[in-house]
ROTORZA-755052 format. One record per residue: x negated, y negated, z negated of N, C-alpha, C in turn; residue number from 1. Coordinates in pm, 1 decimal, decimal comma, padded with zeros to 6 digits. Each point is the difference from the previous one (the first is absolute). Layout:
// ROTORZA-755052
<n.east: X&n.north: Y&n.up: Z&ca.east: X&ca.north: Y&ca.up: Z&c.east: X&c.north: Y&c.up: Z&pos: NUM> $
...
//
This chain:
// ROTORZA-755052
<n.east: -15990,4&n.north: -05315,7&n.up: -08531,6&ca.east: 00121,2&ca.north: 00076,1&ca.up: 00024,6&c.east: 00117,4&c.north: -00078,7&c.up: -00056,4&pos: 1> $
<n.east: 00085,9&n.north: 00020,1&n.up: 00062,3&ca.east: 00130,2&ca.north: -00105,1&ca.up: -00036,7&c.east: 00107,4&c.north: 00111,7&c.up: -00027,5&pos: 2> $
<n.east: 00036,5&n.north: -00031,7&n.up: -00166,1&ca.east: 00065,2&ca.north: 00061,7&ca.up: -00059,5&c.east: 00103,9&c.north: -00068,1&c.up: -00011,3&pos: 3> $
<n.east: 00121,7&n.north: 00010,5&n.up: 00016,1&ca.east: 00179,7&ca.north: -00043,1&ca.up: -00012,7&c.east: 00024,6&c.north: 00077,2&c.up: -00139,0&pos: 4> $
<n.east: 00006,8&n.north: -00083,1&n.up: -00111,2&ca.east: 00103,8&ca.north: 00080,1&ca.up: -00120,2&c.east: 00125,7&c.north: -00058,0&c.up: 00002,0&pos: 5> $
<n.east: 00028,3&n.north: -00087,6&n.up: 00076,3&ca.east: 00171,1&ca.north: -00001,0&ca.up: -00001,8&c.east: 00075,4&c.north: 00110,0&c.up: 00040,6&pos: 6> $
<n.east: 00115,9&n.north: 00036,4&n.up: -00069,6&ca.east: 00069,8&ca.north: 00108,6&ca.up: 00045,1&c.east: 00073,8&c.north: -00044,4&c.up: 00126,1&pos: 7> $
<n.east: 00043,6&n.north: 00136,8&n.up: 00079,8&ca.east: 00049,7&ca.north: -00085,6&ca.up: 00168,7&c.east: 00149,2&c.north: 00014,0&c.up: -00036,6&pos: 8> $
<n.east: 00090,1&n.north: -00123,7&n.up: 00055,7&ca.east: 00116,9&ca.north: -00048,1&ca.up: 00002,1&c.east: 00072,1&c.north: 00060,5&c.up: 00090,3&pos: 9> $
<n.east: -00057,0&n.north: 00098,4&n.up: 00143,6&ca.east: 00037,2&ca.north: 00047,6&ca.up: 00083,7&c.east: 00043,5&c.north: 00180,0&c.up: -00058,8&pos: 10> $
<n.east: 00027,6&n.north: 00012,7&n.up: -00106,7&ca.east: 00054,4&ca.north: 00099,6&ca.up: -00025,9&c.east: 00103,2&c.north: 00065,3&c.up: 00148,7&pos: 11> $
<n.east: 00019,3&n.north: 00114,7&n.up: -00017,4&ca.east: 00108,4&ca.north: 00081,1&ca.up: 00054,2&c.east: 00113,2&c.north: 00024,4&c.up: -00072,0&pos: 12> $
<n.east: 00139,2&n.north: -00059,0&n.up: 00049,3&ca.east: 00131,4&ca.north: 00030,6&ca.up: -00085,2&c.east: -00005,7&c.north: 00140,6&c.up: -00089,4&pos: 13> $
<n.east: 00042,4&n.north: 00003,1&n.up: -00107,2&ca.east: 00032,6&ca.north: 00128,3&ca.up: -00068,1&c.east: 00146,8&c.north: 00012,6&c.up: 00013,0&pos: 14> $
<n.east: 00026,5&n.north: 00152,0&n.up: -00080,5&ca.east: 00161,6&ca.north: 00037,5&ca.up: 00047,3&c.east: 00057,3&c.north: -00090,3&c.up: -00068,5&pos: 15> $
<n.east: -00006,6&n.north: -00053,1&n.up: -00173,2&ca.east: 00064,0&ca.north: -00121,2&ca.up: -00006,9&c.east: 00067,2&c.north: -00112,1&c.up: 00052,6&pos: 16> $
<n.east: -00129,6&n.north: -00075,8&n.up: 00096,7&ca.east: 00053,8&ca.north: -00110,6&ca.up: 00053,4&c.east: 00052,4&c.north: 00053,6&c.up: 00156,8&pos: 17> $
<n.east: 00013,4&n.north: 00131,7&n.up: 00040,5&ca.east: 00055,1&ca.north: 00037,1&ca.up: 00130,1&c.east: 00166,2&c.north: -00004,1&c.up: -00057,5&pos: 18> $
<n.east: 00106,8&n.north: -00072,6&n.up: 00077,5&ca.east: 00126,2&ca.north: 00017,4&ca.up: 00022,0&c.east: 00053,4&c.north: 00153,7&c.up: 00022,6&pos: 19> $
<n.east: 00130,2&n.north: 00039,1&n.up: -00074,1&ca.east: 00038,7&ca.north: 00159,3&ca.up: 00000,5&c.east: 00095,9&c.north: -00005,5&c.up: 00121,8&pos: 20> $
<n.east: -00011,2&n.north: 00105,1&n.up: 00070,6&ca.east: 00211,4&ca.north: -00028,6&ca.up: 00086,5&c.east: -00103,9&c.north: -00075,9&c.up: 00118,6&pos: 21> $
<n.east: 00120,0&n.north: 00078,0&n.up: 00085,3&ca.east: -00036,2&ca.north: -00039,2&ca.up: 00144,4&c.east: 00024,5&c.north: -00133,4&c.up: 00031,2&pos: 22> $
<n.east: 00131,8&n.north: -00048,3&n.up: -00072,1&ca.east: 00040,1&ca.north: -00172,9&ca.up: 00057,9&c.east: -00092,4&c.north: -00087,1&c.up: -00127,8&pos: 23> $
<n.east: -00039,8&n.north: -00052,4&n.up: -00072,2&ca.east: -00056,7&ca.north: -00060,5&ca.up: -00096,5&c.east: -00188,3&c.north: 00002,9&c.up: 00070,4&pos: 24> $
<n.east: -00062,6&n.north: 00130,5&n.up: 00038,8&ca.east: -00120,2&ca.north: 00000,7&ca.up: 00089,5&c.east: 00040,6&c.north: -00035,5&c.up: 00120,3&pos: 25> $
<n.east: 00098,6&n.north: -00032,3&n.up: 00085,4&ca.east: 00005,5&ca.north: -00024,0&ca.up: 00099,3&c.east: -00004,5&c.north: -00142,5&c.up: 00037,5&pos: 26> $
<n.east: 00089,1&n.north: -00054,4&n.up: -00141,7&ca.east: 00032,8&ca.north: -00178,2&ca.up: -00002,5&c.east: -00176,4&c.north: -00039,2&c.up: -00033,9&pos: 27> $
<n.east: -00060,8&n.north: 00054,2&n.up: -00070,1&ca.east: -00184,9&ca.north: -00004,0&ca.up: -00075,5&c.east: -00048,5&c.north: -00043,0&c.up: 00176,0&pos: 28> $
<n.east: 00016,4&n.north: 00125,6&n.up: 00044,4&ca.east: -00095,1&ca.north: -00036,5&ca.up: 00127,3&c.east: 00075,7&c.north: -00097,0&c.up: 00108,1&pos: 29> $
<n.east: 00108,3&n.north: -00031,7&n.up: 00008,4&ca.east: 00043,9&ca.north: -00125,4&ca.up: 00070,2&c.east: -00067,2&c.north: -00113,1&c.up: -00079,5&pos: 30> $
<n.east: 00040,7&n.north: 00012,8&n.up: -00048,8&ca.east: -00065,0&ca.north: -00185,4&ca.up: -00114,1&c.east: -00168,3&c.north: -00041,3&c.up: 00015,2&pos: 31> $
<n.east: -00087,3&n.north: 00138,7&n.up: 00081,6&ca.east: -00080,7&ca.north: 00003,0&ca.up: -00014,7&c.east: -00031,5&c.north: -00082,8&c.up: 00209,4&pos: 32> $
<n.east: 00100,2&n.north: 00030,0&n.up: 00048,7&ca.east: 00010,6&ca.north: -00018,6&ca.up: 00163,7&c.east: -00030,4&c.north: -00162,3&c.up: -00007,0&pos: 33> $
<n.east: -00098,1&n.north: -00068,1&n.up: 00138,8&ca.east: 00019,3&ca.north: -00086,7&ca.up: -00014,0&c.east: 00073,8&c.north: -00067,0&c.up: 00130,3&pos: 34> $
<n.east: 00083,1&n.north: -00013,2&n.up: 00027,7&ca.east: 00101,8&ca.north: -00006,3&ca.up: 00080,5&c.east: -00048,9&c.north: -00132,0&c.up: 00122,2&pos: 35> $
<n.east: 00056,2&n.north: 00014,8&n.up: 00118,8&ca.east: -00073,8&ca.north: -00082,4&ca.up: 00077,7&c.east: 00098,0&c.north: -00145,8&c.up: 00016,5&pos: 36> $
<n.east: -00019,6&n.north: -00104,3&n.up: 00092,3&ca.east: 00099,0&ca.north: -00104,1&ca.up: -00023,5&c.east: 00045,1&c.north: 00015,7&c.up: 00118,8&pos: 37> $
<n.east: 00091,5&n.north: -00079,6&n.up: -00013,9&ca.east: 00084,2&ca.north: -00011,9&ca.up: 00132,5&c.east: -00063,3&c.north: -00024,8&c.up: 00121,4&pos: 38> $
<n.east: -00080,3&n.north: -00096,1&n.up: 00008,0&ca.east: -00090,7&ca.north: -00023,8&ca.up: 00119,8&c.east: -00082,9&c.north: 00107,6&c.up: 00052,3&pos: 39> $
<n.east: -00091,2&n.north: 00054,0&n.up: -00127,9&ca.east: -00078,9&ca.north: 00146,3&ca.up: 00038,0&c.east: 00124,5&c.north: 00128,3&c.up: 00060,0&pos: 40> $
<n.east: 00104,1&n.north: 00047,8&n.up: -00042,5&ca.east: 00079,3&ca.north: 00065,3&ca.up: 00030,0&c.east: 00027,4&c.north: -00014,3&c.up: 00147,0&pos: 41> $
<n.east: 00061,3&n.north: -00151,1&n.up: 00029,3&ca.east: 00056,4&ca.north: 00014,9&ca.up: 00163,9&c.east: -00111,1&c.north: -00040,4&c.up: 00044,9&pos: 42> $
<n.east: -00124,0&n.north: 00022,1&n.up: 00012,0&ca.east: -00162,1&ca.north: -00042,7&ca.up: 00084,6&c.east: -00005,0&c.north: 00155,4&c.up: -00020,3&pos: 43> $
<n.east: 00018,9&n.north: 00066,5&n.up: -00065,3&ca.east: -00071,4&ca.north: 00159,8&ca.up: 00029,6&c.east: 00098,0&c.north: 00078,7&c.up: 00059,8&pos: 44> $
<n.east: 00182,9&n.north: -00041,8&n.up: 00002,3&ca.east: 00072,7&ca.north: 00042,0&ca.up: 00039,7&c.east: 00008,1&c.north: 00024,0&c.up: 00179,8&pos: 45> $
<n.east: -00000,1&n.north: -00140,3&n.up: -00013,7&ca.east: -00022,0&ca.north: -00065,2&ca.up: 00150,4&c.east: -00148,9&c.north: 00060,8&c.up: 00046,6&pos: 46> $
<n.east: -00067,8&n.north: 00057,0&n.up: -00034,9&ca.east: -00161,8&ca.north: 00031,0&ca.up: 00044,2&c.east: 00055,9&c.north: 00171,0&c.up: 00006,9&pos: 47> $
<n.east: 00050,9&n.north: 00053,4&n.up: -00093,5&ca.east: 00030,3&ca.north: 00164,8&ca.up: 00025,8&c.east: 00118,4&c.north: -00031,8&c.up: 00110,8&pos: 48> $
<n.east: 00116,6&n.north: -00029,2&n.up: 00012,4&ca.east: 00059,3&ca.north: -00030,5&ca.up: 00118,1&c.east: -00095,5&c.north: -00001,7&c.up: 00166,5&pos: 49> $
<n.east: -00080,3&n.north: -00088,8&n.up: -00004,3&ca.east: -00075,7&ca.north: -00023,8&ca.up: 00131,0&c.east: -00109,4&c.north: 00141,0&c.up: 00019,5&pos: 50> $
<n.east: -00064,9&n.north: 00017,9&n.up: -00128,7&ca.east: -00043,1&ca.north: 00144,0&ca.up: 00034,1&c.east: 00050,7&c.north: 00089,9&c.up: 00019,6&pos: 51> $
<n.east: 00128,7&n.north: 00031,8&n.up: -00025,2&ca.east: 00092,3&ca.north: 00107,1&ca.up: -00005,6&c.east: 00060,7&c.north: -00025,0&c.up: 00191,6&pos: 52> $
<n.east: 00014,0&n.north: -00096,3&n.up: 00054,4&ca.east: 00086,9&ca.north: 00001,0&ca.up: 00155,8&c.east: -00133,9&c.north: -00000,5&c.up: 00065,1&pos: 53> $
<n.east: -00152,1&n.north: -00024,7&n.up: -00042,2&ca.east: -00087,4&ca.north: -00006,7&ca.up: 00104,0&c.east: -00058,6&c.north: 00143,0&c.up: 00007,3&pos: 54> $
<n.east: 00017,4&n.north: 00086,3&n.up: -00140,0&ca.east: -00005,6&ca.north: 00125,3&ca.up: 00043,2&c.east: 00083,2&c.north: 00114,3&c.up: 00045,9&pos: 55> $
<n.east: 00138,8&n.north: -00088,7&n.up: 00055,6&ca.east: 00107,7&ca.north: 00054,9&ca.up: 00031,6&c.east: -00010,5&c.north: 00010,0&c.up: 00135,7&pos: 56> $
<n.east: -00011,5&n.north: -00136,2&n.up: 00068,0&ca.east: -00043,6&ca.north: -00074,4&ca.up: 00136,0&c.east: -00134,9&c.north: 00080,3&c.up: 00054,1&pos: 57> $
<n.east: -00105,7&n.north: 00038,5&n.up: -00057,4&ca.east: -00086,3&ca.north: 00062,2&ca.up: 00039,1&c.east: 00015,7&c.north: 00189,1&c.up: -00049,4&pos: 58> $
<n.east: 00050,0&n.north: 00042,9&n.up: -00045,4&ca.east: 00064,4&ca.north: 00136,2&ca.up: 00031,0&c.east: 00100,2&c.north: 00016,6&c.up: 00083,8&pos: 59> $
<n.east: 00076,3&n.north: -00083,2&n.up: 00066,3&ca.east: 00087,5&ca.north: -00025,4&ca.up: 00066,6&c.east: -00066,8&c.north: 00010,4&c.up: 00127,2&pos: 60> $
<n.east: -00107,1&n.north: -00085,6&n.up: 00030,3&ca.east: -00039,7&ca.north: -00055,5&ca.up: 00132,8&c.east: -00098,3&c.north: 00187,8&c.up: -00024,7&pos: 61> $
<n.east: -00064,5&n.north: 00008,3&n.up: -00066,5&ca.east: -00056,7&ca.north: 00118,6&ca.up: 00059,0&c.east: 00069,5&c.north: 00156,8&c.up: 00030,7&pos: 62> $
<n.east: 00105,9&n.north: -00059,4&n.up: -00039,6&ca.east: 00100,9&ca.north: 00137,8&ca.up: -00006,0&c.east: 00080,4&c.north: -00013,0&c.up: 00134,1&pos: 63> $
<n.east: -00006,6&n.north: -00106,9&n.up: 00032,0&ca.east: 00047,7&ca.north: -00061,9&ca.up: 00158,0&c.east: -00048,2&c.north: 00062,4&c.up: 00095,8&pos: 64> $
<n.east: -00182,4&n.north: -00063,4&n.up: -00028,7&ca.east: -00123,7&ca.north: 00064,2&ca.up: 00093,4&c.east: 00032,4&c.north: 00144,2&c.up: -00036,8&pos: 65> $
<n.east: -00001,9&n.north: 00076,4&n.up: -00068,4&ca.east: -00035,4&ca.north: 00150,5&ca.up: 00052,5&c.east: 00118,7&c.north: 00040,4&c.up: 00033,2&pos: 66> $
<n.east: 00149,9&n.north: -00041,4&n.up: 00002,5&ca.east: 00078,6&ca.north: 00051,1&ca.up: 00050,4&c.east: -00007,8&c.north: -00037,0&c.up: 00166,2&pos: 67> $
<n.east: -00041,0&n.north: -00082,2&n.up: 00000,6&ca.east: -00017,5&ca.north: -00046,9&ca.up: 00178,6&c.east: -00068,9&c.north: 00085,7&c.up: 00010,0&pos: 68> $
<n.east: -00150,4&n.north: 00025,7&n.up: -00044,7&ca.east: -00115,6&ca.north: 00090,9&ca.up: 00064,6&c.east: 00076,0&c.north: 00132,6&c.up: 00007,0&pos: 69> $
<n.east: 00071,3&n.north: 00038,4&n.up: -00108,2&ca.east: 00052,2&ca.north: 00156,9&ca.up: 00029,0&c.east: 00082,2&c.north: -00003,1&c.up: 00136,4&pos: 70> $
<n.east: 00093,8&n.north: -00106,4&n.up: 00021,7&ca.east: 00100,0&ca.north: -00005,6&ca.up: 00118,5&c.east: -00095,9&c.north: -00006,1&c.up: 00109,6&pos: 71> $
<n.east: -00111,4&n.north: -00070,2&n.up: 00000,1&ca.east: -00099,6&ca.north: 00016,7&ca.up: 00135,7&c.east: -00085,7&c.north: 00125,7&c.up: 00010,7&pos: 72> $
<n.east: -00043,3&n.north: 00066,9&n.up: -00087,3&ca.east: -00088,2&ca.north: 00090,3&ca.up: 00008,7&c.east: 00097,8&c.north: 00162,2&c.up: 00059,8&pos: 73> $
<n.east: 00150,3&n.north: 00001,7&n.up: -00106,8&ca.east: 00102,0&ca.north: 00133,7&ca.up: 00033,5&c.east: 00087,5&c.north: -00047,9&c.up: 00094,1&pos: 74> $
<n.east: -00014,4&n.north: -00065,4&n.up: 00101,6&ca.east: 00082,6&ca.north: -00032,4&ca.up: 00113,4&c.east: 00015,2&c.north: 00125,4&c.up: 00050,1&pos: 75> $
//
């Protein structure tokens, strides 16, 4: 059986080391963000852009089709 007596380092924050006040916890959890670079930014920008007009272009085109089908069917 494999026994660990080291104590674990992965503690859970106590109220001590938690920041008081909404702006002081707020700056805590930014510092904690790991922010993307410039290259990753406009590659995912440019990728939500193209998904965003191809599901525009295809609600579009089917909203086309059933308005035709209604104009052919209630003649």
């Amino acid at each position: 059986m494999d026994t660990d007596t080291t104590p674990s380092t992965n503690q859970p924050p106590t109220a001590a080391d938690e920041p008081s006040g909404l702006i002081p916890a707020t700056v805590a959890e930014l510092r904690k963000v790991v922010w993307p670079t410039r290259q990753q930014l406009f590659s995912e920008s440019v990728a939500v852009i193209l998904m965003v007009g191809l599901s525009a272009a295809a609600i579009a085109a089917v909203d086309r089709f059933y308005g035709w089908s209604a104009v052919q069917v209630f003649r």
